[in-house]
C-alpha positions in Angstrom: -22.8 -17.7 16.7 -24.5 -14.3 16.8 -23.7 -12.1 14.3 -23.1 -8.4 14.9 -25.7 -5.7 13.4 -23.5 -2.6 14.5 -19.9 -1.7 13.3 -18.1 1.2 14.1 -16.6 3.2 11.6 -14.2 6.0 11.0 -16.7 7.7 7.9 -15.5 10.7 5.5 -18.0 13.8 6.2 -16.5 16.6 4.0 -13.0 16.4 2.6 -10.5 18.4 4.2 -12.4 17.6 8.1 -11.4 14.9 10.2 -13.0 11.2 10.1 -16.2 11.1 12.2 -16.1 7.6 14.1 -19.7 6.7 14.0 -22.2 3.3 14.6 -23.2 2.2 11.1 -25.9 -0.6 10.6 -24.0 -3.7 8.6 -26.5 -4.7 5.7 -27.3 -7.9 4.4 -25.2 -9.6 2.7 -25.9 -9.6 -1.2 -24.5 -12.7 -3.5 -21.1 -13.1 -3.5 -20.1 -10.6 -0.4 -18.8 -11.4 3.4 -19.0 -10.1 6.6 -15.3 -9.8 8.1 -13.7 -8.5 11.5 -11.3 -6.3 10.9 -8.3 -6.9 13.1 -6.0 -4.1 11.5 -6.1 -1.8 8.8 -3.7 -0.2 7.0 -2.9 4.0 6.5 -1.1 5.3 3.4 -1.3 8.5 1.2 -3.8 7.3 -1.3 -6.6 7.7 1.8 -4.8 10.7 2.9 -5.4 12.1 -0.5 -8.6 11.4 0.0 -9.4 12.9 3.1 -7.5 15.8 2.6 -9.6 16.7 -0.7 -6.0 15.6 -3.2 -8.2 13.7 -5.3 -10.8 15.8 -7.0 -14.3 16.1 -5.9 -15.9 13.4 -4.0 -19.4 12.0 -5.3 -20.2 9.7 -2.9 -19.6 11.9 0.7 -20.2 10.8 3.5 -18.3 7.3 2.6 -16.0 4.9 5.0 -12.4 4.0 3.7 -9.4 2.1 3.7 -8.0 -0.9 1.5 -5.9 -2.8 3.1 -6.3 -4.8 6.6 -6.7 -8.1 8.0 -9.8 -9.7 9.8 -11.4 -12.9 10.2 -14.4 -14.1 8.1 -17.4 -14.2 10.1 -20.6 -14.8 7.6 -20.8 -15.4 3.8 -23.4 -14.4 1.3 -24.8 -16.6 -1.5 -22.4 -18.3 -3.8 -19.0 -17.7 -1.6 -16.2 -20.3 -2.4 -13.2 -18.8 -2.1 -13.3 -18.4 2.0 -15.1 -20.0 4.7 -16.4 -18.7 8.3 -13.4 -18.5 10.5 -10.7 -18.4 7.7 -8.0 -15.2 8.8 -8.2 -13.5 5.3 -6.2 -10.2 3.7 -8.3 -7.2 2.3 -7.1 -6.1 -0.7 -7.9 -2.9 -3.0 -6.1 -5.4 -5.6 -8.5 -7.6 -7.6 -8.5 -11.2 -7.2 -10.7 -14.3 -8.4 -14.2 -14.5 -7.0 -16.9 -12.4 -7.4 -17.0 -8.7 -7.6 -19.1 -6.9 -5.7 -18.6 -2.9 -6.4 -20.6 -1.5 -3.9 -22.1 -1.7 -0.5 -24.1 1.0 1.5 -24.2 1.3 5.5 -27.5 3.4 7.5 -26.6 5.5 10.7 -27.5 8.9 11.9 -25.4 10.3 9.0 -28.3 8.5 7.0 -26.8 6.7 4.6 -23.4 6.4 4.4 -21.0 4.7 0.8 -19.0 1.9 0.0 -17.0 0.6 -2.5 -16.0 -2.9 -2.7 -13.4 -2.8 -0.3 -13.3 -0.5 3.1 -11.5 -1.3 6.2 -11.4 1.5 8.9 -14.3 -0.3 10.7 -14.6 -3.2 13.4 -16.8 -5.3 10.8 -17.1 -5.0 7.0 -18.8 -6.2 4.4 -16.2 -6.6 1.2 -16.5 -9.1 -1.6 -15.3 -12.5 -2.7 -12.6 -11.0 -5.0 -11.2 -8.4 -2.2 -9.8 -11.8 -0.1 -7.2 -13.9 0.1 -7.1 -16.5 2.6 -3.9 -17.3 4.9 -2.3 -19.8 7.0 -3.6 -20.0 9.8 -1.0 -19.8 12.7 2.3 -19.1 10.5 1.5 -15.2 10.2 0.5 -12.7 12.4 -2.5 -10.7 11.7 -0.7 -7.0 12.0 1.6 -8.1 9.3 -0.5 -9.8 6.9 -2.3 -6.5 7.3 0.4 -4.9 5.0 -0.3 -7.6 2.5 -3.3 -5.6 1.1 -1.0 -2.6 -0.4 2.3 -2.0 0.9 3.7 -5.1 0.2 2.7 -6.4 -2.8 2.8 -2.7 -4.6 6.2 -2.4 -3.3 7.6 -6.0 -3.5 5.9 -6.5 -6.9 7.3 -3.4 -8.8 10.4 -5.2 -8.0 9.6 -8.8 -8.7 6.7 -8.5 -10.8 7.1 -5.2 -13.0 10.9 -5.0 -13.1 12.1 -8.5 -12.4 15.2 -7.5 -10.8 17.8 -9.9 -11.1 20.7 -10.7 -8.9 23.7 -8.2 -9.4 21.6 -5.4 -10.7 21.6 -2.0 -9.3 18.0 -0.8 -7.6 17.1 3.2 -6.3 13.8 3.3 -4.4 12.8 7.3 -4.0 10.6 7.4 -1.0 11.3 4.7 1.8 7.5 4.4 3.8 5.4 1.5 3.4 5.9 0.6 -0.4 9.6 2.1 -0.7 10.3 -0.1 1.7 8.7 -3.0 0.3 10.7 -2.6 -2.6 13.8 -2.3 -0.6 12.9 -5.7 0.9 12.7 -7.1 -2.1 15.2 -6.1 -4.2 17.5 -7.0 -1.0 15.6 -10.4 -1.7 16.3 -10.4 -4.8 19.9 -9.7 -4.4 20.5 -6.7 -6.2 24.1 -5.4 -6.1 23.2 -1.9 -5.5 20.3 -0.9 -3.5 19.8 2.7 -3.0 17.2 4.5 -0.3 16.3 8.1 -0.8 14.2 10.3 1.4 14.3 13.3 3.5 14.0 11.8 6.8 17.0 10.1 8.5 15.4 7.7 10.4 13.6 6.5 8.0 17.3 5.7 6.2 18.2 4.3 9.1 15.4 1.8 8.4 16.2 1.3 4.7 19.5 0.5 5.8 19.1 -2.1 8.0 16.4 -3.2 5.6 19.4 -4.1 3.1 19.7 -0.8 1.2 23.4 -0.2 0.8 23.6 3.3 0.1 21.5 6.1 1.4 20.8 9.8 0.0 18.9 12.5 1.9 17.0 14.4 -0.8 16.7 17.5 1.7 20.5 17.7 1.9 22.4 16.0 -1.2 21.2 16.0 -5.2 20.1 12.0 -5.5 20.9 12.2 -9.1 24.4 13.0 -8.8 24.8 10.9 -5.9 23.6 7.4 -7.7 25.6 8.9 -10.7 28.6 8.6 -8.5 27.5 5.5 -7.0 26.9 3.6 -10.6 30.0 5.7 -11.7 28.3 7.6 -14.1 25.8 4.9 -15.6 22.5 5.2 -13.4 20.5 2.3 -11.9 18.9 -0.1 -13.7 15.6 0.4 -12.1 14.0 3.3 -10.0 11.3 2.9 -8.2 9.2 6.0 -7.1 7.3 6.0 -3.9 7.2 9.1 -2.6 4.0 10.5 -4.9 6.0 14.3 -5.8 6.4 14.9 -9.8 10.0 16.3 -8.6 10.9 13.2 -7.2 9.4 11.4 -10.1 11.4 13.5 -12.3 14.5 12.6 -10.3 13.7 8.8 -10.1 13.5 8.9 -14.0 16.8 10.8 -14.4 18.1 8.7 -12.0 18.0 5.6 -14.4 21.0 4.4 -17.2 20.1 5.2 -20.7 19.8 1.7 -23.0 17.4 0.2 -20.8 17.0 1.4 -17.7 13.4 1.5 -16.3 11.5 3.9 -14.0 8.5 2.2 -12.3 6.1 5.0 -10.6 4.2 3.6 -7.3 3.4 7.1 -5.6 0.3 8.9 -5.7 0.4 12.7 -6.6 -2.7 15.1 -5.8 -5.1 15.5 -8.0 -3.9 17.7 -10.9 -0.2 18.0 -10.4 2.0 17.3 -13.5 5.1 16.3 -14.1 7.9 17.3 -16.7 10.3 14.9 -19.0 12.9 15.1 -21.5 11.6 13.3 -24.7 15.2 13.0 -26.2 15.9 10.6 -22.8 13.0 8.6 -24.1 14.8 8.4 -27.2 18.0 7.4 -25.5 17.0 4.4 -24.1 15.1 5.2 -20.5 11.8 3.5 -19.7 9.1 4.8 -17.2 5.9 3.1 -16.6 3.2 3.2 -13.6 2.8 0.3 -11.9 -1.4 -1.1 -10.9 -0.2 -2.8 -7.1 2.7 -4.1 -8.6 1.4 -6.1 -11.4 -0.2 -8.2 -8.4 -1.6 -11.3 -8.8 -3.0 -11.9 -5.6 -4.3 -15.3 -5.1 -0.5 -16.4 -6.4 1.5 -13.7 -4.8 0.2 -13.8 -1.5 0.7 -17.1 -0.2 4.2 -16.6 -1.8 5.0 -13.7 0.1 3.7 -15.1 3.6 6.0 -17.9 2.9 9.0 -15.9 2.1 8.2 -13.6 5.7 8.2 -17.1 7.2 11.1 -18.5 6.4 12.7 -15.1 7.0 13.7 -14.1 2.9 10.8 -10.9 3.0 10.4 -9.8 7.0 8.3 -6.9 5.9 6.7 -6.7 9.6 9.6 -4.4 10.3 7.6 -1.7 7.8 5.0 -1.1 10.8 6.6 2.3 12.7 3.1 2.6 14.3 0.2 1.3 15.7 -3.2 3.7 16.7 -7.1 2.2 17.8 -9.6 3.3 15.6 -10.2 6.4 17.5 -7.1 8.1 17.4 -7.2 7.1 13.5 -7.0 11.3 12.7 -3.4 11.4 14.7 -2.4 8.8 12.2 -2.9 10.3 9.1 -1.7 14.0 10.6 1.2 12.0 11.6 1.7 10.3 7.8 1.1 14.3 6.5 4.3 15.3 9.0 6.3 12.3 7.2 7.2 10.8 11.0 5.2 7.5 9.8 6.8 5.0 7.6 3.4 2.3 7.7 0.8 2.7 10.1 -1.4 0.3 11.1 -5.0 1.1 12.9 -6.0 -1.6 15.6 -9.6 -2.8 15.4 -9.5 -4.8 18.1 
């Protein structure tokens, strides 16, 4: 087989400026890296932070992007066990076993152009060992396990992982896109009792609903903490998971919780700089909050697990995907995720 040389590439110019799609040279490969091709590629606020400037300065402009896709492996560098040529794989941001490889670079007429371990807005990339996770071959399609490398396991794991929801136990999930709805998955999954979807856009309710929420709020219209505190007459949820990335909605997702015990998980990204506000005495009282790294995501176990679980019908998180846009319409997809009309969006590669 003959390999490419030329992959095209949605690259980060200046911050705040749309993606250039350019030709990049692909490099080659160092110890412990592999060449992929991409199939789709994932959009969520953490890149749109990025591009929009939310993040604090940027050292390493002009750079490529994006940390979560699906491909097929098409060379290996030195020393590569985890994968072979031809294995479908998920790219993940979330480390896994193998070796880790923290940087790549790319030429074109930018000149050259920055990578970290893991980017996937391109038709071919070079990622590392540690970025992959191998799947079955014919049991899931390659637009979902796409979601696989962030939504999902973020999302899902907060639940399974960092709260261990049990069955009966009451769940609020403040922001419903890609990981809200993850976590709504799995907490339906899990069988929580209670399983409450907040957000400010309807249809995006709609979609928490018939992903097994049983109550939803909309934020724009209705207080969510008095609502779940009529909901849990008066006690708050157990757990509260935040994915919306505001410090007001993080505030609310912590209030939102019972005192003795009950624990806010934080999954949203807020701009750079923006704070948010707490009551120490509810510390005091009993409620939790912690940040959650992907969901405390293990991928090399929780992958497989969760591929299973969407095939035999327990985790059917291809219903996150609202849209779908080819790499050169990639800048309607994140002005569409700014406009909140996008709950995941995937970019085709193919």
């Amino acid at each position: 087989m003959t390999l490419p040389t030329i992959t095209r590439a949605a690259v980060l110019v200046e911050t705040g400026k749309p993606l250039q799609i350019k030709e990049l040279q692909l490099p080659a490969l160092k110890p412990g890296q592999v060449l992929v091709e991409m199939d789709y590629a994932g959009v969520c606020h953490t890149q749109l932070h990025e591009v929009r400037g939310k993040r604090g300065p940027d050292r390493f402009l002009p750079h490529v992007l994006g940390h979560e896709g699906a491909g097929t492996v098409l060379a290996l560098g030195e020393d590569v066990s985890k994968v072979k040529v031809n294995d479908r794989v998920v790219l993940t941001w979330i480390k896994g076993e193998g070796a880790d490889v923290p940087s790549t670079t790319y030429e074109s007429d930018l000149g050259t152009v920055n990578s970290g371990a893991i980017s996937t807005f391109m038709t071919h990339t070079v990622t590392c060992e540690n970025r992959l996770v191998p799947m079955p071959q014919d049991s899931l399609p390659q637009r979902d396990a796409a979601l696989l490398g962030c939504a999902v396991p973020t999302g899902a794991g907060a639940i399974v992982n960092t709260a261990d929801v049990s069955k009966g136990e009451s769940v609020a999930v403040f922001g419903v896109g890609g990981i809200g709805m993850s976590a709504v998955l799995a907490a339906a999954m899990r069988e929580a009792a209670i399983i409450i979807a907040v957000d400010v856009v309807e249809d995006k309710l709609a979609a928490a609903k018939a992903a097994g929420a049983t109550h939803t709020i909309n934020a724009a219209t209705q207080n969510p903490v008095e609502c779940i505190q009529d909901i849990t007459g008066g006690k708050g949820v157990d757990t509260a998971v935040e994915a919306a990335g505001k410090p007001e909605t993080m505030e609310a997702a912590y209030t939102s919780v019972a005192y003795g015990g009950g624990l806010c998980i934080l999954a949203g990204n807020v701009a750079y700089g923006e704070r948010m506000c707490l009551d120490p005495y509810d510390l005091i009282k009993g409620r939790r909050i912690v940040g959650t790294w992907g969901g405390e995501t293990n991928p090399d176990r929780d992958f497989p697990l969760y591929a299973d679980m969407y095939v035999k019908g327990s985790l059917p998180f291809g219903q996150l995907v609202s849209h779908e846009w080819p790499l050169e319409e990639i800048n309607t997809a994140f002005d569409e995720l700014e406009a909140r009309r996008v709950s995941r969006a995937l970019i085709r590669l193919k």
